[in-house]
Each structure stands twice: as C-alpha cells, then as structure tokens.
N, C-alpha and C positions, 0 to 999 in steps of 0.2 A: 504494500500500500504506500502510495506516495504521500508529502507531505500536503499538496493537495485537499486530499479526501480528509485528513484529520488534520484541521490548524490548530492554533495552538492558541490558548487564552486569551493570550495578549493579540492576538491576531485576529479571535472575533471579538475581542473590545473593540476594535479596529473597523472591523466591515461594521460594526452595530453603527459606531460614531458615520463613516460613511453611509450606510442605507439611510438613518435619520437623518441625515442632513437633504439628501435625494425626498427621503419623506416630506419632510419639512418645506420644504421648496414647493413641494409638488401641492403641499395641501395648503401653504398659504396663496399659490396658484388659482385654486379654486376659489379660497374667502375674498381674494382680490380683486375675481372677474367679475361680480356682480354689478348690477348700478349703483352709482353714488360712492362716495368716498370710499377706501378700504379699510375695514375696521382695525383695530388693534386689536396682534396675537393675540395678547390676553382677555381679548371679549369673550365673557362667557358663551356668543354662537360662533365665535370664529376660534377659539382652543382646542375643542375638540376636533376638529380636521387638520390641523395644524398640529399639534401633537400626537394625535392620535397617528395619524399617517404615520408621523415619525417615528414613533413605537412600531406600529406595524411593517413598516419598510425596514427598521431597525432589525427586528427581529428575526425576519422572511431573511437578510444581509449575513445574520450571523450563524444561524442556525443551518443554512442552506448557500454556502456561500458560492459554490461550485454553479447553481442556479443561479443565483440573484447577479454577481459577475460573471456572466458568459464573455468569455473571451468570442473576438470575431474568427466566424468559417473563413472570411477571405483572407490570404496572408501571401 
C-alpha cells in the first residue's frame, strides 16, 4: 500500500484545512449570489452554508482524500 491510500495525520489536518476552505468559498458563493447586499458570515441565515459546506467539504477532503483530490487523467 502506498503512502497515498493511508496519509498520515498531519496530512488530513491538511486536506481538512484545504476542503474547508474550497467549502467555505463555495458556500459563501451561494449567500453572496442572492439580491441585495451580501450578508455577513456570521448571519444566523448565511453560517450555516458557509460553515457548514466547510465542515462538509472539510471532511469529504480528509477522510476520502484520494476522491476529493483527483489528480488530472490528462498528463
């Protein structure tokens, strides 16, 4: 088994901080697009997408890292 398939702690600390950040982005994307001004993160209807994505892209990152960064087929 290569290093790959089983990283190593520190290294889904690592994807976890990279997925939430991809999360992060992606859900304050969405609280963003609406009309009218964009609320702040911390508005109780704009957090939960905003965080939460980030936990869940976090997690999907660390846990499944081999998935979540696909290297490209083209090379």
């Amino acid at each position: 088994m290569s290093d790959d398939e089983h990283p190593s702690p520190a290294r889904r600390a690592f994807y976890f901080v990279l997925g939430a950040l991809v999360g992060g982005v992606i859900g304050y994307g969405f609280v963003a697009s609406g009309p009218g001004p964009a609320p702040s993160v911390f508005d109780p209807v704009a957090a939960p997408w905003v965080f939460g994505l980030a936990a869940v892209c976090g997690a999907l990152a660390a846990l499944s890292p081999s998935g979540f960064w696909r290297r490209s087929r083209y090379r």
